[in-house]
N, C-alpha and C positions, 0 to 999 in steps of 0.2 A: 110648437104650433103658433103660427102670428096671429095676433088679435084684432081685432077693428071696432075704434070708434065712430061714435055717427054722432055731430053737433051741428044745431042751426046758428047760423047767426047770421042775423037780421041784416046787419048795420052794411054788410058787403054789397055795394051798388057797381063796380069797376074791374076792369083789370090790374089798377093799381094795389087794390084793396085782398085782390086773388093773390097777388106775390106777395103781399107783406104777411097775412096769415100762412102761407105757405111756408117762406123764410123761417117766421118764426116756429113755425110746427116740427118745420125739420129738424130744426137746431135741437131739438128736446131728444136726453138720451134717449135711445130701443125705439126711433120714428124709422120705418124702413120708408113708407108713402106715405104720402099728403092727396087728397081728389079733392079739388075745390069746385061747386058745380055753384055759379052764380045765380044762372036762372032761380033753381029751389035754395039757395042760398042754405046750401046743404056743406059741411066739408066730414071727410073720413077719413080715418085717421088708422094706419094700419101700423105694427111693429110691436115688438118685445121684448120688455113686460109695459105696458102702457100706463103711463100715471095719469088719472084723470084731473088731480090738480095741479101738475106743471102741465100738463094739455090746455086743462083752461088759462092757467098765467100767461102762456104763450100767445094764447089769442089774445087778452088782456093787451100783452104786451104788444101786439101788433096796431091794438087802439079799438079792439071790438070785444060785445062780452055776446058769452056764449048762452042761449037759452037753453 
């Protein structure tokens, strides 16, 4: 059964900003989907088994931290 994360992060104003947390979210082993919803600067994170700390590194590592 796939899982899903739900993080805000703030710092996302762009579409450039939507593919770099996306890129980097996918890359994370067990990520099936990535939803990056800028309006509510919402992203969700689906797949199995989910790590919520290389989840956050990943967004880190895109250049945003996750609230």
């Amino acid at each position: 059964m796939s899982e899903t994360a739900t993080y805000r992060v703030p710092g996302m104003t762009c579409e450039h900003c939507k593919a770099a947390v996306t890129e980097e979210l996918s890359a994370v082993t067990g990520v099936d989907a990535v939803v990056v919803d800028l309006e509510s600067k919402v992203v969700q994170v689906s797949g199995e088994p989910l790590d919520d700390v290389a989840l956050r590194a990943a967004i880190a590592e895109a250049g945003y931290e996750a609230a």
